[in-house]
mmCIF file as Biopython writes it, N, C-alpha, C and O atoms, coordinates in Angstrom:
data_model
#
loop_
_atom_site.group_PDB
_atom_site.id
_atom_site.type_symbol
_atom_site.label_atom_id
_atom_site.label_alt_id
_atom_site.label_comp_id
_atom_site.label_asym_id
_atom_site.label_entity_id
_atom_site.label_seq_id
_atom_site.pdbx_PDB_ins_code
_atom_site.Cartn_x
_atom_site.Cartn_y
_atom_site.Cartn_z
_atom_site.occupancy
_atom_site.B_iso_or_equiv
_atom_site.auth_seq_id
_atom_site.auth_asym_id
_atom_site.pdbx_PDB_model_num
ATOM 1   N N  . UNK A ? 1  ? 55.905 -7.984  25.448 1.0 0.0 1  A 1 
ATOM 2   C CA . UNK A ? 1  ? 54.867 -7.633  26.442 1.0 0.0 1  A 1 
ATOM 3   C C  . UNK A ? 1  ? 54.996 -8.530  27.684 1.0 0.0 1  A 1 
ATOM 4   O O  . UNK A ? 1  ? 54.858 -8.044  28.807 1.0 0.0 1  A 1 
ATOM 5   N N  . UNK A ? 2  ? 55.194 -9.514  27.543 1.0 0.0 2  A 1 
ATOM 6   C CA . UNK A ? 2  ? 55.274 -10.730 28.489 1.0 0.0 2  A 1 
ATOM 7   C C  . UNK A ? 2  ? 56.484 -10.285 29.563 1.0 0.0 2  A 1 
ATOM 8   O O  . UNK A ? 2  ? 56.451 -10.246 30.792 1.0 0.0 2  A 1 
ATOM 9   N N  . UNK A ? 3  ? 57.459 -9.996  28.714 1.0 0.0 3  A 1 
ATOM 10  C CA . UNK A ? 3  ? 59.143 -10.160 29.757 1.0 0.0 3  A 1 
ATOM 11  C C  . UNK A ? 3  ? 58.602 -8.631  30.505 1.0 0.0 3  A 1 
ATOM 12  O O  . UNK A ? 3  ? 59.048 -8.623  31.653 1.0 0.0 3  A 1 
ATOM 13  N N  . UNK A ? 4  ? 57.946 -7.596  30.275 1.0 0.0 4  A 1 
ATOM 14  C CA . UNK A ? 4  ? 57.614 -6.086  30.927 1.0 0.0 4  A 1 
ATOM 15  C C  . UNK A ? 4  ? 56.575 -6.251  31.690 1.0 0.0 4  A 1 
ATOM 16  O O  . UNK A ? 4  ? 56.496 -5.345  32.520 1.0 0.0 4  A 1 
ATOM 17  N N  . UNK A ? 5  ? 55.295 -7.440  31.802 1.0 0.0 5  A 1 
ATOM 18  C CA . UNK A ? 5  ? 54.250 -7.542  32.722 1.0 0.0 5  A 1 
ATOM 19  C C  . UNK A ? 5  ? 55.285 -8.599  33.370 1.0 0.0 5  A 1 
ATOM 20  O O  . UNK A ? 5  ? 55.336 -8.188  34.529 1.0 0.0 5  A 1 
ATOM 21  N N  . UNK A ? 6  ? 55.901 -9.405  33.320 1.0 0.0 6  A 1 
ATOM 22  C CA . UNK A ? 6  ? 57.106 -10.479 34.245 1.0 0.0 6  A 1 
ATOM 23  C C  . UNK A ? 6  ? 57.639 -9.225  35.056 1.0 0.0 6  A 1 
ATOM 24  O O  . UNK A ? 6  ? 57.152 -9.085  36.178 1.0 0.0 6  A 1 
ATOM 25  N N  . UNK A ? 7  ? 58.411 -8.460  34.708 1.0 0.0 7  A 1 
ATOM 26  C CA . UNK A ? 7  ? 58.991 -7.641  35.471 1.0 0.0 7  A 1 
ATOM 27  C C  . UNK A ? 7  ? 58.387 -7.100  36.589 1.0 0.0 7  A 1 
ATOM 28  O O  . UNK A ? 7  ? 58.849 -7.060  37.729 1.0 0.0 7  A 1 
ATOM 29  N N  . UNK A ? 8  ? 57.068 -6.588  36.094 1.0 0.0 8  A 1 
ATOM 30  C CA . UNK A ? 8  ? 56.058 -5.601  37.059 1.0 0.0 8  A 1 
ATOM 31  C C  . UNK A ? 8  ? 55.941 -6.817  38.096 1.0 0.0 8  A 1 
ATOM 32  O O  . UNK A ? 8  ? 56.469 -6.726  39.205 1.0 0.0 8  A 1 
ATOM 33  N N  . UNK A ? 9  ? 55.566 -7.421  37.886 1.0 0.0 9  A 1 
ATOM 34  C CA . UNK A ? 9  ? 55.113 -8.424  39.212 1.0 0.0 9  A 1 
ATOM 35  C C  . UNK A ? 9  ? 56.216 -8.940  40.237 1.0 0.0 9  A 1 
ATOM 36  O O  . UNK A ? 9  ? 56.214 -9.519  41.324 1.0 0.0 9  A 1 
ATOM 37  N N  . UNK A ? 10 ? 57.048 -8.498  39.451 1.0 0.0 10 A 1 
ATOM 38  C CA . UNK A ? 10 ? 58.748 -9.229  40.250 1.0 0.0 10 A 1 
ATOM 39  C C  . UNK A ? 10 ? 58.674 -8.400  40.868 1.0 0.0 10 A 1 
ATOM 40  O O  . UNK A ? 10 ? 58.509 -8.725  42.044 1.0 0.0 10 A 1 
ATOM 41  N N  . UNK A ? 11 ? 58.722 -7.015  40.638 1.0 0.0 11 A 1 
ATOM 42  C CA . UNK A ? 11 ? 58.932 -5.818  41.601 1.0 0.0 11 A 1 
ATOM 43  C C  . UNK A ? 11 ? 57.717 -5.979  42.379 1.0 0.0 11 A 1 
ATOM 44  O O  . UNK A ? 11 ? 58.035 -6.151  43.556 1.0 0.0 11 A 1 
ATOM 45  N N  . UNK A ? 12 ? 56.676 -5.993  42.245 1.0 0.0 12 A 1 
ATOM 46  C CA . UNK A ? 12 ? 55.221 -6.116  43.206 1.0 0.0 12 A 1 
ATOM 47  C C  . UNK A ? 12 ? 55.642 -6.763  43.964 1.0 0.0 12 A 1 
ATOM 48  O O  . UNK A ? 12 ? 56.049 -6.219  44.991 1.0 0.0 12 A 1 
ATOM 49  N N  . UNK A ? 13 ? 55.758 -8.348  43.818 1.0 0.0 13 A 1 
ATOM 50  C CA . UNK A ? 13 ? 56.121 -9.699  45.073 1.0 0.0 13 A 1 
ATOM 51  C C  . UNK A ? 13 ? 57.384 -9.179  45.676 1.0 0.0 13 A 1 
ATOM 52  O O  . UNK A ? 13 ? 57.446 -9.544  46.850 1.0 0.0 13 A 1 
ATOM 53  N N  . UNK A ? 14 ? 58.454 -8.437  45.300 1.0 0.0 14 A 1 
ATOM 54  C CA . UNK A ? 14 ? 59.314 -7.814  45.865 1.0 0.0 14 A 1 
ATOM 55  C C  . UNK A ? 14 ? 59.510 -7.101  47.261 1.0 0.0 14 A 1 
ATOM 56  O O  . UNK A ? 14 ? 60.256 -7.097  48.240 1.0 0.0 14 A 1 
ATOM 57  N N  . UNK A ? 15 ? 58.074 -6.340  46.603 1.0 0.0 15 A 1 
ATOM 58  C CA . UNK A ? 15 ? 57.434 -5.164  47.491 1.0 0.0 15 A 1 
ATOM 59  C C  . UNK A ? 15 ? 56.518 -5.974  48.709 1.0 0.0 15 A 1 
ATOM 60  O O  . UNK A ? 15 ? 56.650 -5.656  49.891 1.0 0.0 15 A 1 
ATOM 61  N N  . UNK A ? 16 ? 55.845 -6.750  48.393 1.0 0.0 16 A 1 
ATOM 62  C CA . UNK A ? 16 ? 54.938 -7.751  48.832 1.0 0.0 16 A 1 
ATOM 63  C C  . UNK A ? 16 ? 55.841 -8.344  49.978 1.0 0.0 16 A 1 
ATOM 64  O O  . UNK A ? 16 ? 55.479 -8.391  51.153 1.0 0.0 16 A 1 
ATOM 65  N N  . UNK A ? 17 ? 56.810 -8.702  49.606 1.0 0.0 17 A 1 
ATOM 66  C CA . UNK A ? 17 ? 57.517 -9.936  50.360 1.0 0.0 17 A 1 
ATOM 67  C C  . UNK A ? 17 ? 58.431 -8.706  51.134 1.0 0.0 17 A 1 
ATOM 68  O O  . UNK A ? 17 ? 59.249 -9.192  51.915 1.0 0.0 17 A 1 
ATOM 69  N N  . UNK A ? 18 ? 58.439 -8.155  51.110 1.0 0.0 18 A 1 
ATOM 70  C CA . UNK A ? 18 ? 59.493 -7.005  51.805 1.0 0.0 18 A 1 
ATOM 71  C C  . UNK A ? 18 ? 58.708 -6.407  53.030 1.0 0.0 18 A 1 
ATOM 72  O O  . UNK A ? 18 ? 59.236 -6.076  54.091 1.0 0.0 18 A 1 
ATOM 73  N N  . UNK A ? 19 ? 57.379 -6.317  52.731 1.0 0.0 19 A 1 
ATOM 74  C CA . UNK A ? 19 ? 56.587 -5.720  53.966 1.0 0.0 19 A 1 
ATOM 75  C C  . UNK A ? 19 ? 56.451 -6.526  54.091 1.0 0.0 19 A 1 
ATOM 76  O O  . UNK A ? 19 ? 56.928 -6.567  55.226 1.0 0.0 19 A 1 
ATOM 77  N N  . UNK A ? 20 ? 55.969 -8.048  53.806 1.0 0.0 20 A 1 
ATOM 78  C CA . UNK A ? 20 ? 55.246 -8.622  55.058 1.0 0.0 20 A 1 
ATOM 79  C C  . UNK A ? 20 ? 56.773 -9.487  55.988 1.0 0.0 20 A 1 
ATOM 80  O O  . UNK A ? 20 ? 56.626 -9.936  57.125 1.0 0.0 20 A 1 
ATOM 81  N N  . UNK A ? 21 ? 57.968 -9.559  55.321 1.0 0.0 21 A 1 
ATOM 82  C CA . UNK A ? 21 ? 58.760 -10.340 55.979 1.0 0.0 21 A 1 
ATOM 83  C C  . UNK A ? 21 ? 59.806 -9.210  57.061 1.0 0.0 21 A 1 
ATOM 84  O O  . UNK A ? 21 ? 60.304 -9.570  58.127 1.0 0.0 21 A 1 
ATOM 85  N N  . UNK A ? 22 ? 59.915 -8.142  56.589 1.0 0.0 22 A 1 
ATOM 86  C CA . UNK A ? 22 ? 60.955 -6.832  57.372 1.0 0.0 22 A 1 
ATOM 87  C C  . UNK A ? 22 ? 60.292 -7.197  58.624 1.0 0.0 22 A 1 
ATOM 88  O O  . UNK A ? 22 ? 61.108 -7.425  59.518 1.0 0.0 22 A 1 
ATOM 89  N N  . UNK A ? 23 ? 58.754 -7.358  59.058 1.0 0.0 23 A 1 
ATOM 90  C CA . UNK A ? 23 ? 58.650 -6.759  60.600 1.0 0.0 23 A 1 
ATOM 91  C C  . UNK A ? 23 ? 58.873 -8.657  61.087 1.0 0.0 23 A 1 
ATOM 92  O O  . UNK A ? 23 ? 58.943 -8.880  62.295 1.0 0.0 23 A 1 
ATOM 93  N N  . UNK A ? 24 ? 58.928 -9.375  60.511 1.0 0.0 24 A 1 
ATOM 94  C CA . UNK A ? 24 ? 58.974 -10.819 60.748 1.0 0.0 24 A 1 
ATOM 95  C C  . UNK A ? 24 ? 60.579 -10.996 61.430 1.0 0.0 24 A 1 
ATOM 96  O O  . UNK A ? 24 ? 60.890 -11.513 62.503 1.0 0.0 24 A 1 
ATOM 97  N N  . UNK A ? 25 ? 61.353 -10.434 60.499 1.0 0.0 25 A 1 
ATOM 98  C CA . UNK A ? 25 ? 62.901 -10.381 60.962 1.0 0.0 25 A 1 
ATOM 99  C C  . UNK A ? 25 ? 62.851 -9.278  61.912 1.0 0.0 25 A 1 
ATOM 100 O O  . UNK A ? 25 ? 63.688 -9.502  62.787 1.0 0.0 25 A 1 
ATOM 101 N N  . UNK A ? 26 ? 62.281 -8.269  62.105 1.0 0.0 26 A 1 
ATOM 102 C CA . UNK A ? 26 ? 62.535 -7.464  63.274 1.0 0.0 26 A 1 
ATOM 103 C C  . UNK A ? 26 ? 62.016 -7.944  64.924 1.0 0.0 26 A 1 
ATOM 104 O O  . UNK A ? 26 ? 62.563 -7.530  65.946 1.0 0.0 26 A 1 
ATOM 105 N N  . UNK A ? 27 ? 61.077 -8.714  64.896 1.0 0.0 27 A 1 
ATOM 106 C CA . UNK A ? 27 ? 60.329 -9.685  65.568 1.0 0.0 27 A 1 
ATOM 107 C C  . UNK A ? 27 ? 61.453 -10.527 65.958 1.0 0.0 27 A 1 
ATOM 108 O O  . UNK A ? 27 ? 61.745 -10.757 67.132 1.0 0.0 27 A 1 
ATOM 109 N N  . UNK A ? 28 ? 62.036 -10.952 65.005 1.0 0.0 28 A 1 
ATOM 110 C CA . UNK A ? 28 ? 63.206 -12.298 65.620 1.0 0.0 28 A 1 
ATOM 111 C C  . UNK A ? 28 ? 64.007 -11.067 65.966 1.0 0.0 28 A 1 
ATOM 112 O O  . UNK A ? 28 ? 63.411 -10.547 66.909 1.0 0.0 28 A 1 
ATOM 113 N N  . UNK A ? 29 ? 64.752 -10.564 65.750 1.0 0.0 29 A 1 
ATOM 114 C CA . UNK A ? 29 ? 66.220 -9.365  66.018 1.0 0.0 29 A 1 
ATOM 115 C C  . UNK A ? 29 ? 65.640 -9.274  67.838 1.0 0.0 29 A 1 
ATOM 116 O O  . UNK A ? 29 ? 66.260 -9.633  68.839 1.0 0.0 29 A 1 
ATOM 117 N N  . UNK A ? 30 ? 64.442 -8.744  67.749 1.0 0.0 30 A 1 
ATOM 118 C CA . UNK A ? 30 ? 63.841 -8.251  69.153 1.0 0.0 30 A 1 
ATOM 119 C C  . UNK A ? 30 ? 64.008 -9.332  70.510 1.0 0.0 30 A 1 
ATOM 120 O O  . UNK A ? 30 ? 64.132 -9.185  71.726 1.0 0.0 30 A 1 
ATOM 121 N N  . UNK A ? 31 ? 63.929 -10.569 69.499 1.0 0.0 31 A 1 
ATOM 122 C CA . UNK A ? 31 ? 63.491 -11.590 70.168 1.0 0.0 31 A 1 
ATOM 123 C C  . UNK A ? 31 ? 65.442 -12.308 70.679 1.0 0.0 31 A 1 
ATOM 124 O O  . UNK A ? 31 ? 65.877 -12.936 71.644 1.0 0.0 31 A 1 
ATOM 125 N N  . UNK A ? 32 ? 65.822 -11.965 69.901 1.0 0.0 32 A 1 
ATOM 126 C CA . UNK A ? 32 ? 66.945 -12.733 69.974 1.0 0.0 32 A 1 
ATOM 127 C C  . UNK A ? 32 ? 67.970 -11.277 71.288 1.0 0.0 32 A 1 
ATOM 128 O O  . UNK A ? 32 ? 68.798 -11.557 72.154 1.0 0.0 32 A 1 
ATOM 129 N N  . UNK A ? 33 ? 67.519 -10.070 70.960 1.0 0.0 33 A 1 
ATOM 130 C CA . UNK A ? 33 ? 68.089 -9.154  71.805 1.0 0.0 33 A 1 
ATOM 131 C C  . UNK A ? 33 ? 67.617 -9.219  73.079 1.0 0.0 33 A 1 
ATOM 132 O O  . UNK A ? 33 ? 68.320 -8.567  73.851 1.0 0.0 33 A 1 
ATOM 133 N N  . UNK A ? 34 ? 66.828 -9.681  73.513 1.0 0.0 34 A 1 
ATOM 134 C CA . UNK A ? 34 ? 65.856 -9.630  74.498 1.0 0.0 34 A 1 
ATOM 135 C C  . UNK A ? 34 ? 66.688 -11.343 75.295 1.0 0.0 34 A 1 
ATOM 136 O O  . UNK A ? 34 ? 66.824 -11.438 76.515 1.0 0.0 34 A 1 
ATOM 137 N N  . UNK A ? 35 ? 67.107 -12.432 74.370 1.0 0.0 35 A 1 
ATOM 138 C CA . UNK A ? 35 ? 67.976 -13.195 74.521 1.0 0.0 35 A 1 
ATOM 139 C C  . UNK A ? 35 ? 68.833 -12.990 75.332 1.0 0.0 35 A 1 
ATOM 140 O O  . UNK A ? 35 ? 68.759 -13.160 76.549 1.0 0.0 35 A 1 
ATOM 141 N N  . UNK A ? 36 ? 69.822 -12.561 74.635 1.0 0.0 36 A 1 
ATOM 142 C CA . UNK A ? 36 ? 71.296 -12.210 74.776 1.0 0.0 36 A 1 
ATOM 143 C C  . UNK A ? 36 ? 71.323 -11.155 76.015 1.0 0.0 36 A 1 
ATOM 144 O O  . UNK A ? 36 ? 72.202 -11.040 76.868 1.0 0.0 36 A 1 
ATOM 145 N N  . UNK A ? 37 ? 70.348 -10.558 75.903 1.0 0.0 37 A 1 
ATOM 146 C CA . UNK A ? 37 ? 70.637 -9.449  77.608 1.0 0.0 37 A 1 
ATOM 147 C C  . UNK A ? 37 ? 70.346 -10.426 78.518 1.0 0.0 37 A 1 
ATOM 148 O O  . UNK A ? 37 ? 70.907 -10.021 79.536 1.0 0.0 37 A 1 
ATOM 149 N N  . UNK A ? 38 ? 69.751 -11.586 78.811 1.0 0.0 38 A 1 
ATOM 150 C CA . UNK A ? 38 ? 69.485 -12.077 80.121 1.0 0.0 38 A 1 
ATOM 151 C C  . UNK A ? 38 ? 70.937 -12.840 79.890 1.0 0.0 38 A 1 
ATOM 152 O O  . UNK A ? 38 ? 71.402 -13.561 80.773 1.0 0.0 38 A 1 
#
């Protein structure tokens, strides 16, 4: 029971950490493109 509720949460914080960090790195990408053109 333990190693199948371990799992679920791995995938949750997965999910968790995937939305809140994707627009964090798109933020820098933007930031760094916005760079490199001047």
């Amino acid at each position: 029971v333990t190693l199948a509720v371990n799992r679920q949460t791995a995938k949750l914080e997965r999910r968790f950490i995937s939305k809140e960090i994707q627009p964090l790195l798109e933020d820098i990408d933007e930031n760094q493109r916005d760079r490199y053109d001047d």
